[in-house]
C-alpha positions in Angstrom: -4.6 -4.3 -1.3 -7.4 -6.9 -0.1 -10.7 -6.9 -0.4 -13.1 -6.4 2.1 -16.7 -7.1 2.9 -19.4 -6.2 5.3 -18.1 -8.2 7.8 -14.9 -7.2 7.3 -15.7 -3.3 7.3 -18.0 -3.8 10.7 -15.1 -6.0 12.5 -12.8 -2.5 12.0 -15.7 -0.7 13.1 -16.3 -2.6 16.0 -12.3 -2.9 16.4 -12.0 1.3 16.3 -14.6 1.7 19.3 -13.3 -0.7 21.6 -9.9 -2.3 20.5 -10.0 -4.4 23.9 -12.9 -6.8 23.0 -12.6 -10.0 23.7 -12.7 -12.5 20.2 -15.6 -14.4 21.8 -17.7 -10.8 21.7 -16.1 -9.5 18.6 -17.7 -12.6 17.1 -21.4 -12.3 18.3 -21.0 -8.9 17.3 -20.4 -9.1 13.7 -22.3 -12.1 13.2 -19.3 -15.0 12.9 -18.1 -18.1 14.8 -15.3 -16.7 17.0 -13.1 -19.1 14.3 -14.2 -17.3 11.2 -13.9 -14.5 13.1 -10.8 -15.0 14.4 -9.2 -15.9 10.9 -10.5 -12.5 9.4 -8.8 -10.7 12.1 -5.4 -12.3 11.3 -5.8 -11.6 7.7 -6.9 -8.1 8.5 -3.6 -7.7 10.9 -1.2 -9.8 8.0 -2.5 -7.4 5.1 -1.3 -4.2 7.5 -4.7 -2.9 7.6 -4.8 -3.3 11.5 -1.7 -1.5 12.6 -1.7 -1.9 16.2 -4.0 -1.3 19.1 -3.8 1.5 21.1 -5.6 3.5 24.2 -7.4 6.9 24.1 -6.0 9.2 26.6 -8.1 11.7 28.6 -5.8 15.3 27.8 -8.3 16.7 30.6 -7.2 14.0 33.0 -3.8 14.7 32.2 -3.5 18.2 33.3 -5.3 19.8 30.4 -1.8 20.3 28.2 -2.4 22.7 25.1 -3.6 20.9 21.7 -2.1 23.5 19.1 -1.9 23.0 15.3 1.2 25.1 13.5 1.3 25.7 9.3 4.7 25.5 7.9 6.2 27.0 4.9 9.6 25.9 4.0 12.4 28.0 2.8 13.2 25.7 -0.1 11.8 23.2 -1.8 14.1 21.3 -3.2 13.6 16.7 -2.4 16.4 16.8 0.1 15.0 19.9 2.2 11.6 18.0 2.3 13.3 15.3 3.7 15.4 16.9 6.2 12.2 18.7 7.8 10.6 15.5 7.9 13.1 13.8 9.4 13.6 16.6 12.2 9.7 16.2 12.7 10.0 12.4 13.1 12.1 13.0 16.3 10.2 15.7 18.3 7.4 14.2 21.0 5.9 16.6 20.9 4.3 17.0 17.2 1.7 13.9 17.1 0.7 14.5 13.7 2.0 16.1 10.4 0.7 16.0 7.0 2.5 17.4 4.0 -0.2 19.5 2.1 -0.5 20.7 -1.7 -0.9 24.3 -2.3 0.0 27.8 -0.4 1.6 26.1 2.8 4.0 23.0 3.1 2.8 21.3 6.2 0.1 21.1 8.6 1.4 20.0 12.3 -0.2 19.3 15.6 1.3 19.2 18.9 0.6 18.7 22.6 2.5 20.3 24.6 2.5 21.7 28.4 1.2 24.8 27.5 1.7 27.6 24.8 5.0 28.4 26.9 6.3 25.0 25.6 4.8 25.2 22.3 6.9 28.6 21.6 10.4 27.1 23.1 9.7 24.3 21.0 9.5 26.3 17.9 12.6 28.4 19.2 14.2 24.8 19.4 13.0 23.9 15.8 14.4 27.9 14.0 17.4 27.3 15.9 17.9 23.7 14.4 17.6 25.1 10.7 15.7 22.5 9.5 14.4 25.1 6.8 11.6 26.2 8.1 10.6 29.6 6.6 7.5 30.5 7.9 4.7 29.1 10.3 1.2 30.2 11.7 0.1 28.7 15.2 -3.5 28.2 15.8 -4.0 26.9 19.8 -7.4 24.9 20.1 -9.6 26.6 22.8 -11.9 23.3 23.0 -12.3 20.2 20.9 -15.6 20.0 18.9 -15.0 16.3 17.6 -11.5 15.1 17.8 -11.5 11.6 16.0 -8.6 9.1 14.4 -11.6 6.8 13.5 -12.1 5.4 9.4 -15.8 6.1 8.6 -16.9 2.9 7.0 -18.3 5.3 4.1 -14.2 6.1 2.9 -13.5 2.7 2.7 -13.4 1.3 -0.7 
């Protein structure tokens, strides 16, 4: 793990609201010469720390599809029956996101799908698999309140 400054911590920030800056204004922005700026961004990019740059889609422009997160309880717990769930997960579109959890449930996921129609064939899709899924609670998101990927500069050590 590097170590990062202030400059370092505000070129991410800087980075997370608009990944399609161009060096020059990245630069003025942080307070750099574009080549000192430039050279921090590689290292930040070499370390892994900037994964890749990406674009925020509009859902509403897209046709409004349904934003629905889904607990999951597994049947068994043994290394292998974590592993094949996870791998399942890997290789549906449709989940964006999953995070194994500590405590009463297994896994948190979240997909986008057409619309709760889709969502339930999906899960049909996923029992029928047997990937060991036991149990699961679907929560569909009737509006977004703050819908974020971004780092907070405050979490950063």
């Amino acid at each position: 793990m590097i170590k990062l400054d202030d400059r370092d911590l505000k070129i991410l920030a800087v980075l997370q609201q608009d990944g399609r800056i161009p060096k020059n204004q990245l630069a003025e922005r942080v307070h750099l010469s574009p080549t000192a700026c430039w050279e921090r961004l590689k290292r930040l990019e070499n370390a892994g720390i900037i994964e890749g740059y990406g674009a925020r889609l509009s859902l509403a422009k897209l046709g409004s599809p349904a934003i629905i997160f889904m607990q999951v309880e597994l049947g068994s717990h043994r290394a292998e029956d974590f592993e094949r769930f996870e791998k399942a997960v890997r290789a549906i579109d449709e989940i964006t996101e999953c995070w194994a959890v500590g405590g009463g449930v297994d896994y948190f996921l979240k997909l986008v799908c057409r619309g709760v129609d889709a969502y339930q064939r999906k899960v049909d899709e996923m029992l029928a698999a047997d990937i060991g899924l036991r149990r699961y609670y679907t929560y569909v998101v009737t509006k977004p309140v703050k819908n974020s990927d971004q780092i907070p500069p405050s979490a950063i050590e």
